[in-house]
N, CA, C and O atoms as a CHARMM CRD file, in Angstrom:
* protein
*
  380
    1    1 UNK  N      5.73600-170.01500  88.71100 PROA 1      0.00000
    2    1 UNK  CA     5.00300-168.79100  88.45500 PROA 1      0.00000
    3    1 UNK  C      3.78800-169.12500  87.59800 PROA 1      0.00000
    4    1 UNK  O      4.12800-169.78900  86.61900 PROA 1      0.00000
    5    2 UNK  N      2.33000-168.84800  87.65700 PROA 2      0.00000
    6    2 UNK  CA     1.53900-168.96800  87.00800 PROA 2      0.00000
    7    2 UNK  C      0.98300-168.12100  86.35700 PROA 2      0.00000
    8    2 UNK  O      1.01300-166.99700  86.85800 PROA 2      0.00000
    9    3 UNK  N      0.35800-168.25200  85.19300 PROA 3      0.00000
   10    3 UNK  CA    -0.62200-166.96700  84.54300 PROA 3      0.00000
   11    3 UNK  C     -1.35100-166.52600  84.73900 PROA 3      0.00000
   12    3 UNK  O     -2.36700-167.15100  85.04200 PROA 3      0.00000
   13    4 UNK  N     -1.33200-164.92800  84.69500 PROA 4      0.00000
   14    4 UNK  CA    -3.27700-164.90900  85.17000 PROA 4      0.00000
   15    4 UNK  C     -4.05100-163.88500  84.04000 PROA 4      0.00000
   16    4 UNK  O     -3.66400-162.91600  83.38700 PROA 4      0.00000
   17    5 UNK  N     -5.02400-164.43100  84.12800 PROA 5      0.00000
   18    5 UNK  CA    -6.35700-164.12600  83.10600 PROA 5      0.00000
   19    5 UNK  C     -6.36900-162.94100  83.53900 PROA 5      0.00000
   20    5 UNK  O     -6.85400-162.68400  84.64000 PROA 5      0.00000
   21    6 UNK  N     -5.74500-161.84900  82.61300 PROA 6      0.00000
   22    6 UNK  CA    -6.35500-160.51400  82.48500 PROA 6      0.00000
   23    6 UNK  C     -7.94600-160.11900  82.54400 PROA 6      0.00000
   24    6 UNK  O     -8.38200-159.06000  82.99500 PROA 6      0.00000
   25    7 UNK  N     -8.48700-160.86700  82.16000 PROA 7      0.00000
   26    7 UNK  CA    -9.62100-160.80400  81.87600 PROA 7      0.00000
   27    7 UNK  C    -10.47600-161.25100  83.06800 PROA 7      0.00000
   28    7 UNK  O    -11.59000-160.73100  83.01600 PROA 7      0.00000
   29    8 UNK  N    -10.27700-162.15900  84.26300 PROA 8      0.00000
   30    8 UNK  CA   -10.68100-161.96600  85.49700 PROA 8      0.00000
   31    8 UNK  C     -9.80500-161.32100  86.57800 PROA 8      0.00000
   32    8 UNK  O    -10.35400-161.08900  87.65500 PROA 8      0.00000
   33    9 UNK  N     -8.59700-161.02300  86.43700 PROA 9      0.00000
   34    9 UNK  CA    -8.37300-160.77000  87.71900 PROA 9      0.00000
   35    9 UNK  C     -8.34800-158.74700  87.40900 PROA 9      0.00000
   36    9 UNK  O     -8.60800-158.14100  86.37000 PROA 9      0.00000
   37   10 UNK  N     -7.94500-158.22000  88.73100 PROA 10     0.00000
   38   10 UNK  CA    -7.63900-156.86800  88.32500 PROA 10     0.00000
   39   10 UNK  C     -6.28800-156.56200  88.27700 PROA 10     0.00000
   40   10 UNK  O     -5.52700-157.52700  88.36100 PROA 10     0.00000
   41   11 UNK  N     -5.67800-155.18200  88.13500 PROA 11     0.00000
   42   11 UNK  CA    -4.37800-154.91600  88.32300 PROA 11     0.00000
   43   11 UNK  C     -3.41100-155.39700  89.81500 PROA 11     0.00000
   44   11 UNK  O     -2.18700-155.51500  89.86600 PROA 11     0.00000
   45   12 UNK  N     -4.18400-155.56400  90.68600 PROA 12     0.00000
   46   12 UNK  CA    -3.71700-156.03100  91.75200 PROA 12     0.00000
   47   12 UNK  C     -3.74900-157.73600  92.35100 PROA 12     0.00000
   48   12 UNK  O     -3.51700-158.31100  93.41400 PROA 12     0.00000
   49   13 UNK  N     -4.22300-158.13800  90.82800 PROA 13     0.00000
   50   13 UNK  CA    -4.40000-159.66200  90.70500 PROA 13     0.00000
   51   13 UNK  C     -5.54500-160.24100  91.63400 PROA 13     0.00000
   52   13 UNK  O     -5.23600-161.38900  91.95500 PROA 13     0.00000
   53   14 UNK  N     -6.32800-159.99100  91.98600 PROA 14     0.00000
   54   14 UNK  CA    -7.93800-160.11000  92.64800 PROA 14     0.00000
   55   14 UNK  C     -8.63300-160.53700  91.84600 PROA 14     0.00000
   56   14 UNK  O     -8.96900-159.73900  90.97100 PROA 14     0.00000
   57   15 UNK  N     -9.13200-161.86300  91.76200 PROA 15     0.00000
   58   15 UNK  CA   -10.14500-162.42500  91.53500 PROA 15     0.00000
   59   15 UNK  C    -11.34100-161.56900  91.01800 PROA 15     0.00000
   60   15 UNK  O    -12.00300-161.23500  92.00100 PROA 15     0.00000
   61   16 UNK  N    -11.89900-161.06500  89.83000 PROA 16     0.00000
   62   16 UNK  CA   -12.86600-160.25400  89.32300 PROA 16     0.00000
   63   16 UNK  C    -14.50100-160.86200  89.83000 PROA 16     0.00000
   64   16 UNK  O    -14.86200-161.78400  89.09900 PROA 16     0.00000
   65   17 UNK  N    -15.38800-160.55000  90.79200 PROA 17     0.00000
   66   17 UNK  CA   -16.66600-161.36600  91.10000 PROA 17     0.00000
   67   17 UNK  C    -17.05300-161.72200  89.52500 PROA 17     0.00000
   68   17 UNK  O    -16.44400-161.48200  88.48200 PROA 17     0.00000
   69   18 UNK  N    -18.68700-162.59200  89.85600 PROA 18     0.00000
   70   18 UNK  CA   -19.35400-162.44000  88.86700 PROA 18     0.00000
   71   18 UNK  C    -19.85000-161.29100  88.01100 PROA 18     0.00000
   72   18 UNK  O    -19.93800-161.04800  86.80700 PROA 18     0.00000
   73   19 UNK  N    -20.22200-160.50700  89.50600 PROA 19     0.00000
   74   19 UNK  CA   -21.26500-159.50000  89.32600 PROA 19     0.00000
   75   19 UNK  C    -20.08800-158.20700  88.48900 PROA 19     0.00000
   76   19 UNK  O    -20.61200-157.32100  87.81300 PROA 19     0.00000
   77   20 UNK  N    -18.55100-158.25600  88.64100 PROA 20     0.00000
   78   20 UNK  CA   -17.94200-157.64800  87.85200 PROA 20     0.00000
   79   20 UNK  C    -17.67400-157.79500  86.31100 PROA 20     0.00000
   80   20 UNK  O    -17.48600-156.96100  85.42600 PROA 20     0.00000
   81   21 UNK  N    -17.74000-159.50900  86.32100 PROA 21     0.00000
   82   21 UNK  CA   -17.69800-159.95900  84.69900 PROA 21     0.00000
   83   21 UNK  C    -18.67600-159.52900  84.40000 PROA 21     0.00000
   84   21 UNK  O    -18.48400-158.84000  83.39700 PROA 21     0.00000
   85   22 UNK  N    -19.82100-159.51800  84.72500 PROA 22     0.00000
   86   22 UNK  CA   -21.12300-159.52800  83.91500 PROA 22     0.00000
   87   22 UNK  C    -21.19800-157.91200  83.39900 PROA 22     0.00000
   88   22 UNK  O    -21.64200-157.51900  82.32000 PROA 22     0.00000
   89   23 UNK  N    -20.72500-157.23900  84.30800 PROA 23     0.00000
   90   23 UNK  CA   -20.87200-155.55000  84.07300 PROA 23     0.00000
   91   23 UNK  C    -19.73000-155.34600  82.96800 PROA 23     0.00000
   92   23 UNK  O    -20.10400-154.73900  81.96400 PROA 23     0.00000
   93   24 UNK  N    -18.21900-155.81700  83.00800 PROA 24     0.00000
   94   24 UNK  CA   -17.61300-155.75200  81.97600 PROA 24     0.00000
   95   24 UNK  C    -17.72300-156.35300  80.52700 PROA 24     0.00000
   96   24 UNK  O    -17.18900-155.96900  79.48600 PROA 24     0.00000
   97   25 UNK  N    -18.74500-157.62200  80.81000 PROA 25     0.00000
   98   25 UNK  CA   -19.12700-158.47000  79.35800 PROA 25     0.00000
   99   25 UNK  C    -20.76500-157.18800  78.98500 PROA 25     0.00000
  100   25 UNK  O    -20.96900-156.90900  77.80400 PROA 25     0.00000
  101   26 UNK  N    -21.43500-156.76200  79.75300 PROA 26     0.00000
  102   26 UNK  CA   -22.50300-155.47000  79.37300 PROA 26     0.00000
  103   26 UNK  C    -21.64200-154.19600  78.50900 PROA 26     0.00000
  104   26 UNK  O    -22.00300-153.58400  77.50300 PROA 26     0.00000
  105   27 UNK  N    -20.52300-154.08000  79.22100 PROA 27     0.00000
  106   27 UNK  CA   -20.03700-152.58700  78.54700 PROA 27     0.00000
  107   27 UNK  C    -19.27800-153.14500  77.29000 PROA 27     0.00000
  108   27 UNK  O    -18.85400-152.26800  76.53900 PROA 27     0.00000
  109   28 UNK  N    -19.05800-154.30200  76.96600 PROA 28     0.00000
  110   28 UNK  CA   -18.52000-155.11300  75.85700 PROA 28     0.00000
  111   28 UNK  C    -19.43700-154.61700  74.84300 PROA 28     0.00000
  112   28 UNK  O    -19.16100-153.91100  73.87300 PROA 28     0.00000
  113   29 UNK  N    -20.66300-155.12400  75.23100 PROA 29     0.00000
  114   29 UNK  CA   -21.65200-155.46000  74.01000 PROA 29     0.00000
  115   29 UNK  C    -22.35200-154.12000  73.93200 PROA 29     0.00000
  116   29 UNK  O    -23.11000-154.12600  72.96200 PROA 29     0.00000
  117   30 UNK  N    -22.37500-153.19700  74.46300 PROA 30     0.00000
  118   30 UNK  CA   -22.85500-152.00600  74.71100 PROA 30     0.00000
  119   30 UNK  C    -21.79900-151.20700  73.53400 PROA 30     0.00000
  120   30 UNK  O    -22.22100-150.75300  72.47000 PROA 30     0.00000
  121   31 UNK  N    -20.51800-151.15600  73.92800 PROA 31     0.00000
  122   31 UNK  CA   -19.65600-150.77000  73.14400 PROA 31     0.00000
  123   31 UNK  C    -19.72600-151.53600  71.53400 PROA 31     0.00000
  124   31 UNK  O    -19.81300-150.88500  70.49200 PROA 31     0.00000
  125   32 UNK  N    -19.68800-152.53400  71.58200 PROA 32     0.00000
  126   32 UNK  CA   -19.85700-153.49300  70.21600 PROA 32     0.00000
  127   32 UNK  C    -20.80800-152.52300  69.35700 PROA 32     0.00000
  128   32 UNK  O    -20.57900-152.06400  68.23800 PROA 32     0.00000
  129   33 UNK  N    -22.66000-152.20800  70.69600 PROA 33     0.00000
  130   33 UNK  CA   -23.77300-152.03600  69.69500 PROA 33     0.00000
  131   33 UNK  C    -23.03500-150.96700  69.23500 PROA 33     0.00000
  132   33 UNK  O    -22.57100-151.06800  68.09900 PROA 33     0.00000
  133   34 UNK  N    -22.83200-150.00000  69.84800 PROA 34     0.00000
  134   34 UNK  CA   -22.38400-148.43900  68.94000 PROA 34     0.00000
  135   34 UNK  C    -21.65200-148.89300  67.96000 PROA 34     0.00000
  136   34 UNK  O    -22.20600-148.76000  66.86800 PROA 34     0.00000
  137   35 UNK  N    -20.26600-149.54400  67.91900 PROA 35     0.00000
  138   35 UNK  CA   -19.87300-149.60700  66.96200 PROA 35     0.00000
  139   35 UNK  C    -20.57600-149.99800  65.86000 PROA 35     0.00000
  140   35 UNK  O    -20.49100-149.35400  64.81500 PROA 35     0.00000
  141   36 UNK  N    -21.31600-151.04900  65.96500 PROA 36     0.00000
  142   36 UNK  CA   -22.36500-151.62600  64.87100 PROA 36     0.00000
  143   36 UNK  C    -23.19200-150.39100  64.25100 PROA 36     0.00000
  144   36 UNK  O    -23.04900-150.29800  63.03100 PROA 36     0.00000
  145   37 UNK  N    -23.93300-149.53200  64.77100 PROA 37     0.00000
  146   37 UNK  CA   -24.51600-148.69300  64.82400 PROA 37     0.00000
  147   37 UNK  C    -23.53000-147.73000  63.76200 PROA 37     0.00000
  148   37 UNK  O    -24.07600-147.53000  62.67700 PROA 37     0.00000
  149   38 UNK  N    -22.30000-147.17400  63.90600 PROA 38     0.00000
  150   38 UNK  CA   -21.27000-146.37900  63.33000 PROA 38     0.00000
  151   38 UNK  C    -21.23500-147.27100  61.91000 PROA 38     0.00000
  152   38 UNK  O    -21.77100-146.81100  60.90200 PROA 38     0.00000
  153   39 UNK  N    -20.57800-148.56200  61.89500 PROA 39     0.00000
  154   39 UNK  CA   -20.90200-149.09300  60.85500 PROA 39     0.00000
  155   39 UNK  C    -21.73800-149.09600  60.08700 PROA 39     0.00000
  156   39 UNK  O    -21.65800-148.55400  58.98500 PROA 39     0.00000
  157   40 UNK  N    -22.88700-149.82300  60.59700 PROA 40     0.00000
  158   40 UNK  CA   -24.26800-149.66500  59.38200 PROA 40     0.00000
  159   40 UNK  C    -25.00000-148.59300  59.33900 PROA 40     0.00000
  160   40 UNK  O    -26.21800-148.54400  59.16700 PROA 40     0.00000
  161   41 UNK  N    -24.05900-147.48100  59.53700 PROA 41     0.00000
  162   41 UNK  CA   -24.73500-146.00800  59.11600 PROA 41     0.00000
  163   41 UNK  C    -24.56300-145.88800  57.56400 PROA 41     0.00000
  164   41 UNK  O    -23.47000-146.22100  57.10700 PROA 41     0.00000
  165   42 UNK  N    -25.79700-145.32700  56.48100 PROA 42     0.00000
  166   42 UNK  CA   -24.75900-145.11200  55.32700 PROA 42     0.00000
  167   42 UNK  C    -24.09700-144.35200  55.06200 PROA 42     0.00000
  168   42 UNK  O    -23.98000-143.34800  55.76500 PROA 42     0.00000
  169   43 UNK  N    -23.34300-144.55400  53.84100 PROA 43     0.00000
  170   43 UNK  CA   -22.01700-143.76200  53.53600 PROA 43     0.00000
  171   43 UNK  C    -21.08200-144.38200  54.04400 PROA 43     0.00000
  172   43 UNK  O    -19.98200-143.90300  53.76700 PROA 43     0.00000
  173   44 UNK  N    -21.07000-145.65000  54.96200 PROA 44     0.00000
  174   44 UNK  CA   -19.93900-146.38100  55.78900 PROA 44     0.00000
  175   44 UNK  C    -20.53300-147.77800  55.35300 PROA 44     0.00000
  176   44 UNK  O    -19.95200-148.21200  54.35800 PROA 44     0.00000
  177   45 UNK  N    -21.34000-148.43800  55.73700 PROA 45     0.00000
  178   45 UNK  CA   -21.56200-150.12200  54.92200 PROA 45     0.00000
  179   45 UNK  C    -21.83000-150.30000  53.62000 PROA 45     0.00000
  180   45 UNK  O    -21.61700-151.36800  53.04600 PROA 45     0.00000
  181   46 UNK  N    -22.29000-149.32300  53.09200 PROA 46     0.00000
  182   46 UNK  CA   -22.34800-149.54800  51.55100 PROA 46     0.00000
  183   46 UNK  C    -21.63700-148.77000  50.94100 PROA 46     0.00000
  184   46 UNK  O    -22.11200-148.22600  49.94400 PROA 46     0.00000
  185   47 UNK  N    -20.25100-148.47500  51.36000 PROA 47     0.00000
  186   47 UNK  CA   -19.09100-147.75000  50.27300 PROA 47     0.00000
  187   47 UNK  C    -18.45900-148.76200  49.75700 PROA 47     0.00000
  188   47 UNK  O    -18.49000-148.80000  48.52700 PROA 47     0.00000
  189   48 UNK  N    -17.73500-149.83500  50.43700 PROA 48     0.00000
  190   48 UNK  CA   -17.39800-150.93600  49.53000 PROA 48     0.00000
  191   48 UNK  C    -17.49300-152.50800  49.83300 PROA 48     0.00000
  192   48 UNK  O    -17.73700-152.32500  51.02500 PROA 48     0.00000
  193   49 UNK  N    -17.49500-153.38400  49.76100 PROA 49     0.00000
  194   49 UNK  CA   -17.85400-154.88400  49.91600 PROA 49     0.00000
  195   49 UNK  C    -16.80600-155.54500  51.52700 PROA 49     0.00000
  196   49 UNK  O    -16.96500-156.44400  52.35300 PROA 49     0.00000
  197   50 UNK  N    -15.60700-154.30000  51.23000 PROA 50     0.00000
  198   50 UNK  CA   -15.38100-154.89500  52.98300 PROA 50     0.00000
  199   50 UNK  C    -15.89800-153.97800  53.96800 PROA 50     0.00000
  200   50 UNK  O    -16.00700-154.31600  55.14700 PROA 50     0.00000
  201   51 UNK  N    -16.22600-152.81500  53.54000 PROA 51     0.00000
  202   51 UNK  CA   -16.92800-152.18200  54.94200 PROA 51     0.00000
  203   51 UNK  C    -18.69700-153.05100  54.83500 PROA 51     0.00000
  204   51 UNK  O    -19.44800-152.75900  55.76600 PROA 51     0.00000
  205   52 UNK  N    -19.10400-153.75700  54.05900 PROA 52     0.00000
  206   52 UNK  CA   -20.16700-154.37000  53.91600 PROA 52     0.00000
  207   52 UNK  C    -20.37100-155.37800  54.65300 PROA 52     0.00000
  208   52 UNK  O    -21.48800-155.61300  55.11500 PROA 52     0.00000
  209   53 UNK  N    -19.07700-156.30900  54.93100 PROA 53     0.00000
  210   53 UNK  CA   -18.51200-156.90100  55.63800 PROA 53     0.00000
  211   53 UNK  C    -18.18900-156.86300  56.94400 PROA 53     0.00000
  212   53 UNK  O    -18.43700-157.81200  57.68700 PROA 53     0.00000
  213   54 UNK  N    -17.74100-156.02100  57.25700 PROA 54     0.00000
  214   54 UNK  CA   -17.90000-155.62000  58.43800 PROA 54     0.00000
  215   54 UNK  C    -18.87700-155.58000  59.20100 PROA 54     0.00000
  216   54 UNK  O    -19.01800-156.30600  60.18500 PROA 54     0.00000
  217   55 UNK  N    -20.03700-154.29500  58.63300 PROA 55     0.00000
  218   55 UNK  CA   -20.93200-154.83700  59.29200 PROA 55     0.00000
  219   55 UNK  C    -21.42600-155.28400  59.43800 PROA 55     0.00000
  220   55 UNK  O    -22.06400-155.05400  60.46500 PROA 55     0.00000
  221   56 UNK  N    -21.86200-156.75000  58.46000 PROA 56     0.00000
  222   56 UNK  CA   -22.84500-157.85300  58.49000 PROA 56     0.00000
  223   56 UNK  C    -21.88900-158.04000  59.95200 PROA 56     0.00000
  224   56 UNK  O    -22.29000-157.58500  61.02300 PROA 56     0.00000
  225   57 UNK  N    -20.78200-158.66000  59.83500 PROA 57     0.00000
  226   57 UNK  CA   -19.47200-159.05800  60.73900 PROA 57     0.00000
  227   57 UNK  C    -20.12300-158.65000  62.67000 PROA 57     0.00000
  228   57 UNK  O    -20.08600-159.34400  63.68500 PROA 57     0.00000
  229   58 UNK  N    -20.43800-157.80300  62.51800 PROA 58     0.00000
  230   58 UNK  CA   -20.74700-157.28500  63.20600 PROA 58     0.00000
  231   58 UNK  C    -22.20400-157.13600  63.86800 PROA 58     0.00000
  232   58 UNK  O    -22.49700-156.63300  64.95300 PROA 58     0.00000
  233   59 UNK  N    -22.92400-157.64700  63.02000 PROA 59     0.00000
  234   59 UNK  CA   -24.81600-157.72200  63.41400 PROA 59     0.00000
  235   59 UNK  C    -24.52300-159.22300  63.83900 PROA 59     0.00000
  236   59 UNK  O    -24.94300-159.81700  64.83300 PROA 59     0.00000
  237   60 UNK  N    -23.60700-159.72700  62.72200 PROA 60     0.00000
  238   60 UNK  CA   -23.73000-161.52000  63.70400 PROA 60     0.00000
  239   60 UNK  C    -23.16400-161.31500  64.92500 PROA 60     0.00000
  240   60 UNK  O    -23.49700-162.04300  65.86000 PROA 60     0.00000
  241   61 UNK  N    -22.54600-160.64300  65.04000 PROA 61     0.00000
  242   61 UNK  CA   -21.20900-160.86700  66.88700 PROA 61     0.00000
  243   61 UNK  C    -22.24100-160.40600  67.60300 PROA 61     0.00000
  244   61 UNK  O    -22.27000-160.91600  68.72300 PROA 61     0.00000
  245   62 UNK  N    -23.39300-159.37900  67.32100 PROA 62     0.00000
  246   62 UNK  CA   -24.46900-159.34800  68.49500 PROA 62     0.00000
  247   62 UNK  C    -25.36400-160.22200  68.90200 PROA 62     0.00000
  248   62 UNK  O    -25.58900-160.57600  70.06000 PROA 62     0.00000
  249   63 UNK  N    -26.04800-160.68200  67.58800 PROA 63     0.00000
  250   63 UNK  CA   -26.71400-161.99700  67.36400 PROA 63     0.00000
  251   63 UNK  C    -26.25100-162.71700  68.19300 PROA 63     0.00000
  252   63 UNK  O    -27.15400-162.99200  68.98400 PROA 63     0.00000
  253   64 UNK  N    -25.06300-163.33100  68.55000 PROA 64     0.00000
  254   64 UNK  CA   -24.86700-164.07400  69.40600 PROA 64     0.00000
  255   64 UNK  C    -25.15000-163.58300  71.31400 PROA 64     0.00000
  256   64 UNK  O    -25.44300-164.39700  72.18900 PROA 64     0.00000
  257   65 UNK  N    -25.03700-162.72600  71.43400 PROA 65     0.00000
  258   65 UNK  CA   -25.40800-161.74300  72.49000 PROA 65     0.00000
  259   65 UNK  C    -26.75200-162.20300  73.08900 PROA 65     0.00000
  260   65 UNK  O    -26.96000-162.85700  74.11200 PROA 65     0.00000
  261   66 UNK  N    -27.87200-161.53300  71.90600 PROA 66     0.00000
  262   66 UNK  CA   -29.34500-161.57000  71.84900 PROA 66     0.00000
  263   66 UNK  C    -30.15600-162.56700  71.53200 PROA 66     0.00000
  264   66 UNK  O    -31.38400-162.64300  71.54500 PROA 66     0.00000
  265   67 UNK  N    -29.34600-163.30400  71.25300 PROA 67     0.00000
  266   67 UNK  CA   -30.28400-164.62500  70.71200 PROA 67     0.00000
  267   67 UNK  C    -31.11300-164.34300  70.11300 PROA 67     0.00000
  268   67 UNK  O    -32.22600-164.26000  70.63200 PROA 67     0.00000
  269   68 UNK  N    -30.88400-164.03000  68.52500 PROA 68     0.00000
  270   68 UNK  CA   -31.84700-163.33200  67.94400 PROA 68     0.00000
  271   68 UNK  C    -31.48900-163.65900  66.34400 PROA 68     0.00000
  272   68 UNK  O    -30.40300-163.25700  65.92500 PROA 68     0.00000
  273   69 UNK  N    -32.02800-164.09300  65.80400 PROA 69     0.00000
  274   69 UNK  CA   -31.29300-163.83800  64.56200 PROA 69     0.00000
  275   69 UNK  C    -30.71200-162.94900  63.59400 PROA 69     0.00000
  276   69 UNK  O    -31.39300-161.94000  63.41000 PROA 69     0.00000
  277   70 UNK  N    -29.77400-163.01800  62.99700 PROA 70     0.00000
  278   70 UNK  CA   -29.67600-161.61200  62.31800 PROA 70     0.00000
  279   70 UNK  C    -29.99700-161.04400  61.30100 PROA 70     0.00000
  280   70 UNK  O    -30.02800-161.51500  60.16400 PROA 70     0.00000
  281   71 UNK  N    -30.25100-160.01000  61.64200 PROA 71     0.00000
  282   71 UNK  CA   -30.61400-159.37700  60.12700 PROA 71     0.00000
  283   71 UNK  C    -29.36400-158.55100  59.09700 PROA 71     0.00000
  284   71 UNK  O    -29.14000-157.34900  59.24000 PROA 71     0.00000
  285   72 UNK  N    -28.87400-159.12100  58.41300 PROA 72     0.00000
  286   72 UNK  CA   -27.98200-159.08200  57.67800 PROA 72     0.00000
  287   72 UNK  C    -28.17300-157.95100  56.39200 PROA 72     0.00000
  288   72 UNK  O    -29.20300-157.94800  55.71900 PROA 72     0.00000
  289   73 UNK  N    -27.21600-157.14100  56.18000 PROA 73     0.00000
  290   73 UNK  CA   -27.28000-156.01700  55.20500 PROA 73     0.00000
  291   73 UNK  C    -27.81700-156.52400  54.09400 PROA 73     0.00000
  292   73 UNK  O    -28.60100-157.41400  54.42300 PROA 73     0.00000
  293   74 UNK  N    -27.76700-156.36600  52.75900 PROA 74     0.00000
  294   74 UNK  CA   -27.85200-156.93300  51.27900 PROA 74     0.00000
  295   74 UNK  C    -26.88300-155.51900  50.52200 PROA 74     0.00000
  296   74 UNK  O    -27.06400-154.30200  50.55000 PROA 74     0.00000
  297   75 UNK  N    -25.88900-156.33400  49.92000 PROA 75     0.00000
  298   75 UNK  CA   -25.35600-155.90000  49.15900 PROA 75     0.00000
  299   75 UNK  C    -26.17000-154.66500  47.98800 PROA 75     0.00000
  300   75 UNK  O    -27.17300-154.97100  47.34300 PROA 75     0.00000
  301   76 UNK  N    -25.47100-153.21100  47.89800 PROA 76     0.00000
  302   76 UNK  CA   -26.29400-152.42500  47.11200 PROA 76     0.00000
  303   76 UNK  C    -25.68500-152.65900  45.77800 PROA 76     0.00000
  304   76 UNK  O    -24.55600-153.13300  45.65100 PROA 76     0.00000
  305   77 UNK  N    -26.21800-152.42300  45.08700 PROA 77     0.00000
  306   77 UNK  CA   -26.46200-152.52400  43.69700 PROA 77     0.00000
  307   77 UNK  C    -25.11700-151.98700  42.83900 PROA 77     0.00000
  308   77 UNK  O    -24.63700-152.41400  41.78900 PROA 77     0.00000
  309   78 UNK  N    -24.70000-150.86100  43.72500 PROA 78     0.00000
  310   78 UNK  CA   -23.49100-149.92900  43.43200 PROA 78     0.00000
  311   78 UNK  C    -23.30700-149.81700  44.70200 PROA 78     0.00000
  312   78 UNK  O    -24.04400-149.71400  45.68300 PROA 78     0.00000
  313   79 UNK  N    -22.03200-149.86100  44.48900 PROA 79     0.00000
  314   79 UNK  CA   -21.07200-149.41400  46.27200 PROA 79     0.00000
  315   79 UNK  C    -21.08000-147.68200  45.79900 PROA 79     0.00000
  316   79 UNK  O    -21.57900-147.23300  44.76700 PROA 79     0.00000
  317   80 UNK  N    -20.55900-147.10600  46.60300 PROA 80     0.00000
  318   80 UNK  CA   -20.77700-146.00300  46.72400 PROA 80     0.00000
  319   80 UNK  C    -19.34000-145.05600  46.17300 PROA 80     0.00000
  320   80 UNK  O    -19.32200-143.87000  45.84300 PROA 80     0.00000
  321   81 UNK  N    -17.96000-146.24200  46.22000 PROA 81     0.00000
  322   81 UNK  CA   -16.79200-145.62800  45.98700 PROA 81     0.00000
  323   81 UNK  C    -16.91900-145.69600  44.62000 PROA 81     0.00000
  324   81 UNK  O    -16.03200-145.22100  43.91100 PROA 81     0.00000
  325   82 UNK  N    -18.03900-146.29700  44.07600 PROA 82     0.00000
  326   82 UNK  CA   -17.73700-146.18000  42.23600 PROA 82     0.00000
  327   82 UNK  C    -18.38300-145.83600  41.61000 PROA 82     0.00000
  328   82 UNK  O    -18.56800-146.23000  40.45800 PROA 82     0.00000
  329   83 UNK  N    -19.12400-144.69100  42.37700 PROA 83     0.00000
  330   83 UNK  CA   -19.64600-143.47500  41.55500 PROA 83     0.00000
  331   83 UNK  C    -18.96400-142.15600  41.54800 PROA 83     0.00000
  332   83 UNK  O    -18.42100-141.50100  42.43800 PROA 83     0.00000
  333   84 UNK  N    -19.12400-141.99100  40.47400 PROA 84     0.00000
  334   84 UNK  CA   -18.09100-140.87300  40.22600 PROA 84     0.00000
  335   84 UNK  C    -18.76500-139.27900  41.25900 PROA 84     0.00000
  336   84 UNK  O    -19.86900-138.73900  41.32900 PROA 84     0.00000
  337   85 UNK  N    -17.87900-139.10300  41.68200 PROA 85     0.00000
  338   85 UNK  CA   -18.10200-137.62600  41.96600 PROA 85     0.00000
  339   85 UNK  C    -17.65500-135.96200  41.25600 PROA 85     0.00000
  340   85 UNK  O    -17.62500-134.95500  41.96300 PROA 85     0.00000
  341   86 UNK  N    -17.41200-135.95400  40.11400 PROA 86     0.00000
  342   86 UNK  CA   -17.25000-134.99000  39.51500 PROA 86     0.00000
  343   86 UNK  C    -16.18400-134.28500  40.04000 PROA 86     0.00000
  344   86 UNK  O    -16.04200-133.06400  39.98700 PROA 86     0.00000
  345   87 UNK  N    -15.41400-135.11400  40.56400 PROA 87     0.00000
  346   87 UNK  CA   -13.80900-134.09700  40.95900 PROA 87     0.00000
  347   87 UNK  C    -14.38400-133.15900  42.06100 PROA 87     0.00000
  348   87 UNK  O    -13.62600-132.19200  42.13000 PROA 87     0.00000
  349   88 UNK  N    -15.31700-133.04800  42.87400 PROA 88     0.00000
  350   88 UNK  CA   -15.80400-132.51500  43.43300 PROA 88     0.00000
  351   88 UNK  C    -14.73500-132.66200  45.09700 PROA 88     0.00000
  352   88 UNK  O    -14.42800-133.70800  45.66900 PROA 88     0.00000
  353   89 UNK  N    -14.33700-131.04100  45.55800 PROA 89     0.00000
  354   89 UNK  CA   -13.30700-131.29000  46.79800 PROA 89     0.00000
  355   89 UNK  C    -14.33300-132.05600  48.03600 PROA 89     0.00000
  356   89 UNK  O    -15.52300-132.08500  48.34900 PROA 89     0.00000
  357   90 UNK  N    -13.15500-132.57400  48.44300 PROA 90     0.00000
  358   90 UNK  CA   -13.80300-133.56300  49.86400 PROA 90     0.00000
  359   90 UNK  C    -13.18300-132.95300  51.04900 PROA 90     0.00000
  360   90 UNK  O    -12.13300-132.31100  51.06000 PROA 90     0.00000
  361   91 UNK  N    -13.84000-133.18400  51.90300 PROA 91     0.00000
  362   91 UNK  CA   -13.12300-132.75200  53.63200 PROA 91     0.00000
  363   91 UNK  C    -11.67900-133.64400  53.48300 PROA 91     0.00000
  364   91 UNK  O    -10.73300-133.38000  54.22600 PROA 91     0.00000
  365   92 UNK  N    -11.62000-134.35400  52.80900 PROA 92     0.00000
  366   92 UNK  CA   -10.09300-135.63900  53.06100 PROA 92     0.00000
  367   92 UNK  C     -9.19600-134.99300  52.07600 PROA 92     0.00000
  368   92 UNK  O     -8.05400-134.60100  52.31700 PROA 92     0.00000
  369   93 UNK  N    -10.11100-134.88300  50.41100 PROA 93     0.00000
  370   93 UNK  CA    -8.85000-133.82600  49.63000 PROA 93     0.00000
  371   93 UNK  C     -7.89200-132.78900  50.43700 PROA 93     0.00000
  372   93 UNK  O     -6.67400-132.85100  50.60600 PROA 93     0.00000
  373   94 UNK  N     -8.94500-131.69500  50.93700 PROA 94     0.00000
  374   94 UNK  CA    -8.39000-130.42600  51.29500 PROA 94     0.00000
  375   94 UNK  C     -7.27000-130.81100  52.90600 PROA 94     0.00000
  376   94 UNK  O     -6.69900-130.04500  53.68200 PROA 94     0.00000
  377   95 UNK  N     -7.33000-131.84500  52.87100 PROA 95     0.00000
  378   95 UNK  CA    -6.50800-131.92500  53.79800 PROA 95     0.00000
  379   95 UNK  C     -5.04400-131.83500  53.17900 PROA 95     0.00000
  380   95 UNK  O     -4.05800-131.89200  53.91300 PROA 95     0.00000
């Protein structure tokens, strides 16, 4: 019995063409950009040093895509979880 690459064949075990990888490695990186995009929104990369992480994490995994170099966040000065908010209710409190 042999293995097969999820990743080329389909549910019916068929050989995936090129022209199918290439459209599934597009909706990869398509999907990736948004996420990147969700990430380095603020209020989400600069709340604390691992969501900071992330998205640098994440501008490089395209970088490799685009052949491009990346442009990498810079750490803010203050993260955002360690400013105080005055006890002030949140959409997450009132839950």
């Amino acid at each position: 019995m042999t293995e097969q690459n999820t990743e080329t064949t389909d549910s019916t075990g068929r050989e995936a063409s090129d022209h199918e990888r290439l459209v599934i490695l597009q909706d990869a990186v398509k999907t990736l950009s948004e996420m990147k995009d969700v990430q380095c929104s603020d209020g989400n990369w600069n709340y604390d040093p691992y969501m900071h992480g992330m998205a640098n994490g994440m501008i490089f995994a395209l970088s490799l895509f685009d052949d491009k170099r990346p442009e990498y966040l810079e750490a803010p000065k203050v993260w955002l979880k360690d400013i105080p908010n005055d006890d002030k209710p949140t959409v997450a409190s009132a839950i």
